[in-house]
C-alpha positions as CSV (number, residue, x, y, z in Angstrom):
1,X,38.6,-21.7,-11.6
2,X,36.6,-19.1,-9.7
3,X,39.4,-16.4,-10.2
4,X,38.7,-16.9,-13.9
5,X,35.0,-16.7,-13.5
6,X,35.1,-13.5,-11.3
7,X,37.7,-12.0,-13.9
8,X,35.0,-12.5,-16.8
9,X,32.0,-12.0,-14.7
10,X,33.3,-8.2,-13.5
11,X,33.9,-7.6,-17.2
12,X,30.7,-9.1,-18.7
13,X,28.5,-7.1,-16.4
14,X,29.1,-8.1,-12.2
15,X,30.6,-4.2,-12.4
16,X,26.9,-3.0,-13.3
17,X,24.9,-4.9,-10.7
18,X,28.1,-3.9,-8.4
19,X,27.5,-0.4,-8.7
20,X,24.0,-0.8,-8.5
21,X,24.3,-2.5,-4.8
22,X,27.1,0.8,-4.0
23,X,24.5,3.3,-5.4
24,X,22.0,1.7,-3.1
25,X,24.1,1.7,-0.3
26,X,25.1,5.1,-0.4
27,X,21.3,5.9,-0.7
28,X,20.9,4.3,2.5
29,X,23.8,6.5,4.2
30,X,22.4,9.8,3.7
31,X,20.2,9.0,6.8
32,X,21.7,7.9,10.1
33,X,18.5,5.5,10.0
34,X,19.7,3.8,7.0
35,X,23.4,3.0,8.1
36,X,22.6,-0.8,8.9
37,X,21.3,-1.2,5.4
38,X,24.2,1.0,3.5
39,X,26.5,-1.6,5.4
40,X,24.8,-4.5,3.8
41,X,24.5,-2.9,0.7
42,X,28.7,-2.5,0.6
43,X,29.0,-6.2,2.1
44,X,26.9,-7.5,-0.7
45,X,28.4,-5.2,-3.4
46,X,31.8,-7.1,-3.0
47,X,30.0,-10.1,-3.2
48,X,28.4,-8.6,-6.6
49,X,31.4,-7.8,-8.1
50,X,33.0,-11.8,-7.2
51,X,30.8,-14.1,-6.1
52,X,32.5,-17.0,-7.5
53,X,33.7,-19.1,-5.0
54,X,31.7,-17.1,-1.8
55,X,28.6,-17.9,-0.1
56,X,26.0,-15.9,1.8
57,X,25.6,-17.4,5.1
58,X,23.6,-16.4,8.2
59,X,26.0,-14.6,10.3
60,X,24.2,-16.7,13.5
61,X,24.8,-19.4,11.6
62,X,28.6,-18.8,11.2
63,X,29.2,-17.8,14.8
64,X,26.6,-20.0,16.5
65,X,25.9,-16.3,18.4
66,X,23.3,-14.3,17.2
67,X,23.0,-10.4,17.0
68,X,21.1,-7.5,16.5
69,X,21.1,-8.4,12.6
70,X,19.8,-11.9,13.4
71,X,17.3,-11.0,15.9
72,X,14.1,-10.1,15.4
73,X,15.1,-6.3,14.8
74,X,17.0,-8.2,11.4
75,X,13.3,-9.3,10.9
76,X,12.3,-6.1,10.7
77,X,15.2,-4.5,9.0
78,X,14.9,-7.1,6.4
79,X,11.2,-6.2,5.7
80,X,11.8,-2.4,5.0
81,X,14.6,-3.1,2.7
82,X,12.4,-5.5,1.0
83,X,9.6,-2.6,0.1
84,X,12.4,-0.2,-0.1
85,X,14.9,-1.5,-2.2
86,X,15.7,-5.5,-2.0
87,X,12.4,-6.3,-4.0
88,X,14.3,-3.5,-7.6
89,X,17.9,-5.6,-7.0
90,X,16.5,-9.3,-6.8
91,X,14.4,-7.5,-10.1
92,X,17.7,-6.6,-11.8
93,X,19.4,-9.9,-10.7
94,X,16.4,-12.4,-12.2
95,X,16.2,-9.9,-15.4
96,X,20.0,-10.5,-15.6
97,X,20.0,-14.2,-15.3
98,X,17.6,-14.2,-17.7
99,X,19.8,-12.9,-20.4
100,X,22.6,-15.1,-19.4
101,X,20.4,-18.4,-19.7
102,X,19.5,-17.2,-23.2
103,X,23.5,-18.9,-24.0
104,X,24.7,-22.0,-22.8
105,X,28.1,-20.3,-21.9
106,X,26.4,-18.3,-19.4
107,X,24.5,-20.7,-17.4
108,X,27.3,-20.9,-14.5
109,X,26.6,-16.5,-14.4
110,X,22.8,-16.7,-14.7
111,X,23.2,-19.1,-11.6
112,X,25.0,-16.2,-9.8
113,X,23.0,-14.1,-10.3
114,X,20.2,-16.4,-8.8
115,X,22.5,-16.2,-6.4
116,X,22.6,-12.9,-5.8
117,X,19.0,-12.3,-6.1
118,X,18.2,-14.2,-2.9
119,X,20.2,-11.7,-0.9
120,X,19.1,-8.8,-2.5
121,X,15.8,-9.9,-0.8
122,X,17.1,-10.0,2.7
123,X,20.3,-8.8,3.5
124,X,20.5,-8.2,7.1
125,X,22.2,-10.3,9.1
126,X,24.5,-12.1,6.3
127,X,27.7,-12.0,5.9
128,X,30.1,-13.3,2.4
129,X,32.2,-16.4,3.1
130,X,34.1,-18.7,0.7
131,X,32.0,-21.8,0.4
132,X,34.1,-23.8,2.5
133,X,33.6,-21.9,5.5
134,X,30.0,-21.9,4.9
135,X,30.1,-25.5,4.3
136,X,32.3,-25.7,7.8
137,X,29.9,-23.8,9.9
138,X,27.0,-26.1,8.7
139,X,29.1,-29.2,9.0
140,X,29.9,-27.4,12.6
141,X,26.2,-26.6,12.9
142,X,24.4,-30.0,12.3
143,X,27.5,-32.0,14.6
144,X,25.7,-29.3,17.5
145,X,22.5,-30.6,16.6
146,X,23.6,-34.3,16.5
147,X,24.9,-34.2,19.9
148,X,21.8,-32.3,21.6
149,X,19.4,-35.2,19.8
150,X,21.6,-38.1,21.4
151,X,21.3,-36.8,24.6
152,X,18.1,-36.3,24.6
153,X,17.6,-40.1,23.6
């Protein structure tokens, strides 16, 4: 089912917030500064194109480890892409879902791009997984949490 919903949702318009997210990115790459955010930008852009079937997720979250992307420098990265760039994509996203909702046939894409919206407001230190690895890690995640809280007891 979520082939078939990434096949019409790259032809009915997930090419144009796509290339949007690849344009941004190779903004970013022009300075060495920007690389971390042109990265995102290409990460995300995939997701753009099909994000049926895929999840953002926490890349901390996913590997229980965390990194410079999930640090505070993330933090930080995530606040300059917000001024800079992630505040114009979540814009185009919500503007897009809006026209989408206006039809009943295009609720399920109006949701993605809700989806899509709240990553395009803070990128760093996320990575795309289908949703049954994000719903594994978490699974994985709260057993972690579990255990800690009995021993503590």
């Amino acid at each position: 089912m979520s082939t078939i919903g990434n096949l019409i949702w790259f032809l009915f318009g997930g090419i144009f917030m796509g290339l949007a997210w690849c344009l941004f990115g190779l903004l970013a790459f022009v300075s060495i500064v920007g690389i971390p955010w042109g990265r995102a930008c290409f990460v995300i852009a995939g997701f753009s194109f099909f994000p049926f079937g895929k999840e953002a997720i926490a890349r901390d979250e996913l590997t229980q480890v965390e990194d410079i992307g999930t640090s505070d420098l993330g933090v930080i990265g995530n606040i300059i892409w917000f001024i800079f760039a992630g505040l114009w994509l979540a814009i185009g996203h919500v503007f897009s879902a809006i026209a989408c909702f206006i039809t009943i046939i295009g609720i399920p894409f109006a949701l993605q791009h809700l989806k899509l919206a709240g990553i395009s407001i803070a990128p760093i230190g996320k990575t795309i997984v289908p949703k049954e690895v994000a719903a594994a890690a978490r699974n994985a995640n709260a057993q972690v949490v579990v255990e800690k809280m009995r021993q503590q007891s």
